[in-house]
C-alpha positions, 0 to 999 in steps of 0.5 A, a space after each residue: 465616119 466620112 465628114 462632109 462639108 456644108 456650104 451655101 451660098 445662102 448663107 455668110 462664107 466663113 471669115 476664118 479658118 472654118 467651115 459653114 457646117 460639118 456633117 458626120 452621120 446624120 448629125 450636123 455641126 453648124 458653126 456659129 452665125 453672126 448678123 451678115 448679109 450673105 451678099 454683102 458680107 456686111 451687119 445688118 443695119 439696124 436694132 437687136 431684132 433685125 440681127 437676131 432674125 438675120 442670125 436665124 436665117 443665116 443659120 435655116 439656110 445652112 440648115 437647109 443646105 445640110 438637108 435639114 431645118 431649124 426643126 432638126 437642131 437638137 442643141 442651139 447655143 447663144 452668145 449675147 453681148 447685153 443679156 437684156 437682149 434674151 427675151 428678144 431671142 425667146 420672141 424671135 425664136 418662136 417665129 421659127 422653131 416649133 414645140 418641142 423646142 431645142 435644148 438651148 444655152 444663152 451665154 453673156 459674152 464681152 465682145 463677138 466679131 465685127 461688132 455684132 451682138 448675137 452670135 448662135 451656133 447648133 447641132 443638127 439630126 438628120 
């Protein structure tokens, strides 16, 4: 199968050797967001909250850029610096997927780059 890369403007550029998105078939691969502004490529300021609602739409546009939506994602992967910060993804997560939810994991982790505090990344059906 031909691999297709995804990219947006909408959404962070890559900081490393990466790709935003992979599509293959009709499963798309999108590489882990962190809590930029795509126009800044700055953190967001401000609480846990604010990070994970920027992650969320850094992760729709993408989405949206491989033809698909948050709806689509079939796995989304978590990755928390303080896991006291979970119920926090459950509340936002809910303003934007919709029952039946992804299959998910939501792993503590030391650090993540820039200083962020949530980092997701999924796999998409088209």
């Amino acid at each position: 199968m031909t691999r297709q890369i995804i990219e947006t403007s909408d959404a962070p550029a890559a900081i490393g050797t990466y790709s935003q998105a992979v599509r293959c078939g009709d499963i798309v691969y999108l590489s882990g967001q962190i809590p930029l502004d795509p126009e800044t490529m700055e953190l967001v300021a401000g609480d846990i909250e604010s990070q994970i609602h920027r992650v969320f739409k850094n992760l729709r546009a993408v989405a949206r850029a491989s033809g698909g939506q948050l709806d689509d994602i079939l796995k989304l992967n978590v990755y928390l610096t303080d896991l006291a910060n979970f119920a926090a993804v459950n509340s936002i997560m809910a303003e934007y997927f919709s029952v039946p939810y992804p299959a998910r994991a939501a792993v503590g982790i030391a650090a993540l780059p820039r200083g962020a505090e949530v980092e997701m990344d999924a796999v998409l059906a088209l």
